[in-house]
C-alpha positions as CSV (number, residue, x, y, z in Angstrom):
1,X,-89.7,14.8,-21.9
2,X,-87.3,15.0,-19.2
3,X,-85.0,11.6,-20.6
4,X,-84.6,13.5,-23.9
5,X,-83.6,16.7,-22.5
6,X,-80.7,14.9,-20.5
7,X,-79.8,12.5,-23.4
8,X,-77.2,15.1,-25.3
9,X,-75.8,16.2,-21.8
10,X,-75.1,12.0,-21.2
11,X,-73.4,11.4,-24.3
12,X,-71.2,14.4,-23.8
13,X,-70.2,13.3,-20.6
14,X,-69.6,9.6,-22.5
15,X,-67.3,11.2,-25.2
16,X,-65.3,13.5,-22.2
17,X,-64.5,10.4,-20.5
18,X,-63.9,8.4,-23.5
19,X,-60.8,11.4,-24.4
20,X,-59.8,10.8,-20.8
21,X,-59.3,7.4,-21.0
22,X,-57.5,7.4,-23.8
23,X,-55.4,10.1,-22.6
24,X,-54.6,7.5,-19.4
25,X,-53.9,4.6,-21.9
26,X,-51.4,7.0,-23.9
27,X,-49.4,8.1,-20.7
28,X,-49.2,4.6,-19.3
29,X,-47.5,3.5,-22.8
30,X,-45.2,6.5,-22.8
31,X,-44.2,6.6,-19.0
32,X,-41.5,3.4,-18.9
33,X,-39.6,5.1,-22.0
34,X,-39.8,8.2,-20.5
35,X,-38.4,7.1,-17.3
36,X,-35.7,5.3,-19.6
37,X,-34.2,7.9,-21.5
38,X,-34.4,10.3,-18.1
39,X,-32.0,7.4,-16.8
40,X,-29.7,6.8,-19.6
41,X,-29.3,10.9,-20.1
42,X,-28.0,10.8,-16.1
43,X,-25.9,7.8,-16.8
44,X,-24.0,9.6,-19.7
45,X,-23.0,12.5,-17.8
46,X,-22.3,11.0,-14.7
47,X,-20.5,8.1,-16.0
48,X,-18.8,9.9,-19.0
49,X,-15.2,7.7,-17.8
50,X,-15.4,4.7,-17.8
51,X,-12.3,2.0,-16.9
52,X,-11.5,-0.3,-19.6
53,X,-9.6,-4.0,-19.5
54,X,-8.6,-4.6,-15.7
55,X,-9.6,-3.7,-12.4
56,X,-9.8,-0.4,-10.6
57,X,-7.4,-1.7,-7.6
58,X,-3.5,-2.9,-8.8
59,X,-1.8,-4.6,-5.9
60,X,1.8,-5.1,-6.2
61,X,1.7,-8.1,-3.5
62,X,4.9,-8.5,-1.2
63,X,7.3,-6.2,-1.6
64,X,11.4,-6.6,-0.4
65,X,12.0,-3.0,0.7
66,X,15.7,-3.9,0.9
67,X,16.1,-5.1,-3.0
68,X,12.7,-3.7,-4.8
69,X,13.1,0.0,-6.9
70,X,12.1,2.7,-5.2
71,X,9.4,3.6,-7.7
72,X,6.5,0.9,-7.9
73,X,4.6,1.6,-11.1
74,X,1.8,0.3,-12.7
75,X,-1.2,1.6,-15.7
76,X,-4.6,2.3,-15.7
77,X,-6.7,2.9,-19.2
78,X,-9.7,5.4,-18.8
79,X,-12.3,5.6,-21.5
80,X,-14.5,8.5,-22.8
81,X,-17.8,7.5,-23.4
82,X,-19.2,10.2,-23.9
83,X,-20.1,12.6,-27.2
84,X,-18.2,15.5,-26.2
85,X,-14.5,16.0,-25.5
86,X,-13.6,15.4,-21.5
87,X,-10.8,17.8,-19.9
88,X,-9.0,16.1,-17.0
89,X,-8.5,18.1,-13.8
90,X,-6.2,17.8,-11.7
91,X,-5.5,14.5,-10.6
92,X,-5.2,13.8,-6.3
93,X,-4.4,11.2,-4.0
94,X,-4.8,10.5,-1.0
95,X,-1.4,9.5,0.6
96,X,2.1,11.2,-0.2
97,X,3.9,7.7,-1.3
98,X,1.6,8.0,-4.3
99,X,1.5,9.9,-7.4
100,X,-0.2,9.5,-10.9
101,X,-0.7,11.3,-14.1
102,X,-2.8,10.9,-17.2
103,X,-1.0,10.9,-21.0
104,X,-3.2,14.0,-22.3
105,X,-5.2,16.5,-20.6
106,X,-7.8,16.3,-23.4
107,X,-9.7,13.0,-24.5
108,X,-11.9,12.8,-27.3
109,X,-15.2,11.0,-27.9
110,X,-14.4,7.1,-27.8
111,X,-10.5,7.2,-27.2
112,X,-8.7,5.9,-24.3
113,X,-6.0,7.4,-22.0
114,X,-3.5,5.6,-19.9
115,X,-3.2,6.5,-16.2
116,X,0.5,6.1,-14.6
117,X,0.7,5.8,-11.1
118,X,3.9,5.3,-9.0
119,X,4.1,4.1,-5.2
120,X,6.7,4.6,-2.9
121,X,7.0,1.6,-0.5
122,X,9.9,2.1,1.9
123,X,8.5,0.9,5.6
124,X,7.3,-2.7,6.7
125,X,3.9,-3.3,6.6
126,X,0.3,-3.0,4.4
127,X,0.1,0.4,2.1
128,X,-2.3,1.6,-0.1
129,X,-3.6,4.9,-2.0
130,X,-6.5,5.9,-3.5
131,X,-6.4,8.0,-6.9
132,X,-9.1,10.1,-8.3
133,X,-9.8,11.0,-11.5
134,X,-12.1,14.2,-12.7
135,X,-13.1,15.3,-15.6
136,X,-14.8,18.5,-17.0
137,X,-18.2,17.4,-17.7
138,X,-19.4,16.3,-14.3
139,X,-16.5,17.7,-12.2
140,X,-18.0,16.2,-8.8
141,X,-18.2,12.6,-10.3
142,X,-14.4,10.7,-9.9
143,X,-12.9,7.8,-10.9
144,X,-11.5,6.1,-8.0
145,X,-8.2,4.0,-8.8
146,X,-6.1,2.2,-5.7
147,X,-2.3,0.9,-5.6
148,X,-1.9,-0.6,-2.9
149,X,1.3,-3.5,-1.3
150,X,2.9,-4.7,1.5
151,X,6.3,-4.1,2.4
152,X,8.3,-6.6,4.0
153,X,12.3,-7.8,4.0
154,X,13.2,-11.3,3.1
155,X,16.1,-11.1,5.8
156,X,15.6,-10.3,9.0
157,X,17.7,-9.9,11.9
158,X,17.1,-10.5,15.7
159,X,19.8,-9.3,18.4
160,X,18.3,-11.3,21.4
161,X,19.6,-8.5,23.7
162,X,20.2,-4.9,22.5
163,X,21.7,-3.7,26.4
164,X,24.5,-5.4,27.9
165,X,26.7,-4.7,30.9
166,X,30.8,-6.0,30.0
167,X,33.7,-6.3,32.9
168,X,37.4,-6.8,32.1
169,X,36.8,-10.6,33.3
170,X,33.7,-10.9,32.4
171,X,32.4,-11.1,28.7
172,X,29.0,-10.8,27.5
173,X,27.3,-12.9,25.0
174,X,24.5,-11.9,22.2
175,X,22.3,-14.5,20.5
176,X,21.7,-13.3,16.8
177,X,19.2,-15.2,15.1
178,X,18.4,-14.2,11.1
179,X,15.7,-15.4,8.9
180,X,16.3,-15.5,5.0
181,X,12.9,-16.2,2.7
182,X,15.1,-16.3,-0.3
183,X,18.0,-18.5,0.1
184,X,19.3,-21.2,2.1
185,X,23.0,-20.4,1.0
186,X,25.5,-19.4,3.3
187,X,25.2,-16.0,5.2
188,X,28.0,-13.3,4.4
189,X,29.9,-12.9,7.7
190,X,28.7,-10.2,10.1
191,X,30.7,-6.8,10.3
192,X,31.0,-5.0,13.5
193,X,31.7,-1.7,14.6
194,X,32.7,-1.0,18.2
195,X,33.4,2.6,20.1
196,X,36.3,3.2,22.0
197,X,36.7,0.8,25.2
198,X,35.1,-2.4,23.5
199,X,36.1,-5.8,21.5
200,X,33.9,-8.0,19.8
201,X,34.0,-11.0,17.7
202,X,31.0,-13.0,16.5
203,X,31.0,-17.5,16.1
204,X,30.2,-18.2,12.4
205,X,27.3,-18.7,11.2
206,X,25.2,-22.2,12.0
207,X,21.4,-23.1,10.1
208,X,19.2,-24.5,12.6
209,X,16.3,-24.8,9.7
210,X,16.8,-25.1,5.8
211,X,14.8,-23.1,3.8
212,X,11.3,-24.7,3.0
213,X,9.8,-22.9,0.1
214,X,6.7,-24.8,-0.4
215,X,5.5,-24.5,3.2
216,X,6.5,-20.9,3.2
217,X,9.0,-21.6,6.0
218,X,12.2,-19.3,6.1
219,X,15.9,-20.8,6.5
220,X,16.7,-19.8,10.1
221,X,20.5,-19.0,11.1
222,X,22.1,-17.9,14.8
223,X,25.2,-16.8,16.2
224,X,26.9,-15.6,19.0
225,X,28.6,-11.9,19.6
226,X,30.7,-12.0,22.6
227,X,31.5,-8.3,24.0
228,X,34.4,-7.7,26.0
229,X,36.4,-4.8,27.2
230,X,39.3,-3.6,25.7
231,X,42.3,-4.4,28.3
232,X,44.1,-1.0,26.7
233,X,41.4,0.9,27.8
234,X,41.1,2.7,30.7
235,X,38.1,4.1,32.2
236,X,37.8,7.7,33.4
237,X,34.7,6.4,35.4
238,X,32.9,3.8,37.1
239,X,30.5,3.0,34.4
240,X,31.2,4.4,30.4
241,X,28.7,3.6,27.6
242,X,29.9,2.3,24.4
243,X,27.9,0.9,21.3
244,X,28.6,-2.4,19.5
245,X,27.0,-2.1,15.3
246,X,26.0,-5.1,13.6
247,X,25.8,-5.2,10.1
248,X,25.0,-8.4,8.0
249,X,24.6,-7.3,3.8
250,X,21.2,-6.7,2.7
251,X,20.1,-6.0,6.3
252,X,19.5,-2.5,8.3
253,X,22.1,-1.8,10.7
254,X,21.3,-3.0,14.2
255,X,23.2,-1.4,17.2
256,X,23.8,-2.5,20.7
257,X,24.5,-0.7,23.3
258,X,27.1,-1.5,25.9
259,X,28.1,-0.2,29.7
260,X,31.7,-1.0,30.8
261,X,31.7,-1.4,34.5
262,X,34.8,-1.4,36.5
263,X,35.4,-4.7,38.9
264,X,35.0,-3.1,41.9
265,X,31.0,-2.0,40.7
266,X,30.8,-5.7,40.2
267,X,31.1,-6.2,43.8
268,X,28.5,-4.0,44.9
């Protein structure tokens, strides 16, 4: 008596968990596409931009800041790939030698915009920028775009002293020595400028290594500035600074500074 009155309770229990089971199957089917169209919808508005044909980083390599323009410039092509139309912001960087700009404020669905950026590389040495690029639709997502080169200058120039003390009877000598990563022909002569109180003449020009281009070995060059004192001059003191300017073409001016010292402060 009592198995038949529990019977109908047992196969409503069997037919609840039969539902539930189901129910399980269903959302174990349903959960990976779920999870995949949750993904793709926060990859569309996150990466709305996207950078087409060539890296995010342009390196302009070595640089000559003697001979190269003084605008660097290079392009960058952004896709929208999104549905909806993308406003750029405004466009930052994060160093003052760089600037950039996009062709149109406004891209549409599945068209592509050119970047320009510039760089300003005037100093020796390794600079680079960063550029980032907003839009509209996600306006705390960028695009991060670098410039970056290295400044250098293919002739250099070494004054082996830049302080000298000169007497009337007693010259002094400078050892220039000049390195030239482009060439191996002659040097132009070197100009000089000289204050009041001072002579100078400079030996020509002598290469003590060709120019070895495969080995990346510069042509090396010296000479020798001799400094003397002008015998017209006379000196209201014991001691009077003067400045001797060496100039070769191509090549910032170097200066050296001179003391004239009377004979008798020789002697001391």
């Amino acid at each position: 008596m009592l198995k038949s009155h529990l019977r109908p309770h047992l196969s409503l229990l069997g037919v609840v968990g039969g539902i539930l089971g189901a129910f399980v199957l269903l959302w174990s089917a349903l959960r990976p596409n779920l999870t995949t169209l949750a993904g793709a919808s926060e990859e569309r508005s996150v990466g709305a931009l996207e950078l087409v044909g060539g890296s995010a980083k342009y390196d302009f390599g070595a640089v000559d800041i003697e001979h190269a323009q003084s605008e660097l410039r290079c392009v960058f092509r952004l896709k929208n790939i999104s549905d909806v139309p993308l406003r750029i912001l405004p466009i930052s960087t994060t160093c003052g030698c760089t600037a950039a700009r996009v062709e149109r404020e406004v891209i549409a669905p599945g068209e592509i915009a050119e970047v320009s950026a510039v760089l300003h590389i005037l100093d020796v040495g390794a600079k680079s920028a960063q550029i980032f690029v907003r839009h509209d639709l996600d306006p705390e997502h960028r695009v991060v775009l670098t410039v970056a080169g290295t400044g250098w200058r293919a002739r250099q120039l070494l004054c082996a002293r830049v302080h000298v003390d000169v007497r009337e009877k007693s010259d002094a000598r400078v050892d220039l020595h000049l390195t030239d990563y482009n060439s191996s022909s002659p040097l132009p002569p070197v100009e000089i400028e000289v204050s009041e109180g001072i002579v100078a003449r400079c030996s020509p020009w002598r290469c003590v290594q060709p120019l070895q281009r495969e080995g990346g070995l510069p042509a090396r060059w010296e000479s020798t500035l001799v400094i003397g004192v002008d015998h017209s001059f006379h000196s209201p003191s014991s001691a009077v600074e003067a400045t001797v300017g060496v100039h070769v073409a191509g090549i910032p001016h170097r200066v050296i500074h001179a003391r004239i010292l009377r004979e008798e402060e020789s002697v001391r």
